[in-house]
C-alpha positions as CSV (number, residue, x, y, z in Angstrom):
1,X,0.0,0.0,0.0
2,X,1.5,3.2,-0.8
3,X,2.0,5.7,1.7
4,X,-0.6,8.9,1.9
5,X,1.7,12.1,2.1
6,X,0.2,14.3,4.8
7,X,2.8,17.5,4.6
8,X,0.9,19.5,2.3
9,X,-1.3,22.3,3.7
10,X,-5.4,21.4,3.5
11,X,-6.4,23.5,0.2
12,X,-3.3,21.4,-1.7
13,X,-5.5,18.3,-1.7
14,X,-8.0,19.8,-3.8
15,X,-10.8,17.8,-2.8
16,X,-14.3,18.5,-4.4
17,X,-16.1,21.5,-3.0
18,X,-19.8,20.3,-4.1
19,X,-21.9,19.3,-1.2
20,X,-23.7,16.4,-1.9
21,X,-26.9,14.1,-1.5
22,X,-27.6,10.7,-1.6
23,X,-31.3,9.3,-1.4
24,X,-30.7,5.2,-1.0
25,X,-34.7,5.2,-1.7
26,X,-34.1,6.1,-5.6
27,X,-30.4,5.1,-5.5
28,X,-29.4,8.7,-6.4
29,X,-26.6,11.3,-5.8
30,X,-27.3,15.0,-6.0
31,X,-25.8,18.0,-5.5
32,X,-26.6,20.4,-2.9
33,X,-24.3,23.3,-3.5
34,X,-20.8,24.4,-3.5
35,X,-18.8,24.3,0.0
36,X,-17.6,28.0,0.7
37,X,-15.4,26.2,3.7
38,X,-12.7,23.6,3.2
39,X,-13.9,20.6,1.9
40,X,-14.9,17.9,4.4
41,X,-14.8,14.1,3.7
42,X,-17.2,11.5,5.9
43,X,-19.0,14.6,7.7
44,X,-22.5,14.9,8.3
45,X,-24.8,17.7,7.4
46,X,-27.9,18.8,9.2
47,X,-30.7,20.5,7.8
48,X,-32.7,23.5,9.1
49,X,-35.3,25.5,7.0
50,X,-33.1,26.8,3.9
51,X,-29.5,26.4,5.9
52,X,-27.4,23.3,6.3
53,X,-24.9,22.9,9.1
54,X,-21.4,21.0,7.8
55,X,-20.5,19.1,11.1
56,X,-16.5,17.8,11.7
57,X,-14.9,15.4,9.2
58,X,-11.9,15.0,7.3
59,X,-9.9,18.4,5.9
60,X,-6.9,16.7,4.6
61,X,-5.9,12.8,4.9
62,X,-5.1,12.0,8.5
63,X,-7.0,15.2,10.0
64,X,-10.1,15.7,11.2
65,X,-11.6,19.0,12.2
66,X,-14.6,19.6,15.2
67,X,-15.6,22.7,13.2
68,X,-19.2,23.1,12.4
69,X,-19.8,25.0,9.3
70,X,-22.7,27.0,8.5
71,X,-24.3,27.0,5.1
C-alpha cells in the first residue's frame, strides 16, 4: 500500500467543493451546493429551513476538524 503524504497544507488536496446528497430510496446522488469552507470528507450535514450545518470530518488525509460550518 503506498503511503498517503500528509505534509501538504489542506487546500493542496484539492478535494471536491460540491456538497452532496444521496437518497438510497431512488439510489441517487445530488448536488446540494458548492462548500464556501474547506472541503470535508465523511462529515455529516444537518438541515434547518433553507440552511445546512457541515458538522467535523476530514480536511486533509489524517486530519479531522470539530468545526461546524454553516451554510
Amino acid at each position: 500500500m503506498a503511503a498517503i503524504d500528509v505534509d501538504h497544507c489542506a487546500r493542496a488536496y484539492q478535494w471536491n467543493t460540491r456538497v452532496l446528497s444521496y437518497k438510497p430510496a431512488d439510489n441517487q446522488w445530488s448536488a446540494l451546493g458548492d462548500n464556501p469552507f474547506l472541503p470535508n470528507c465523511d462529515s455529516a450535514i444537518a438541515k434547518k429551513d433553507d440552511n445546512f450545518a457541515v458538522v467535523s470530518g476530514e480536511i486533509k488525509p489524517g486530519l479531522r476538524t470539530p468545526d461546524v460550518k454553516s451554510l
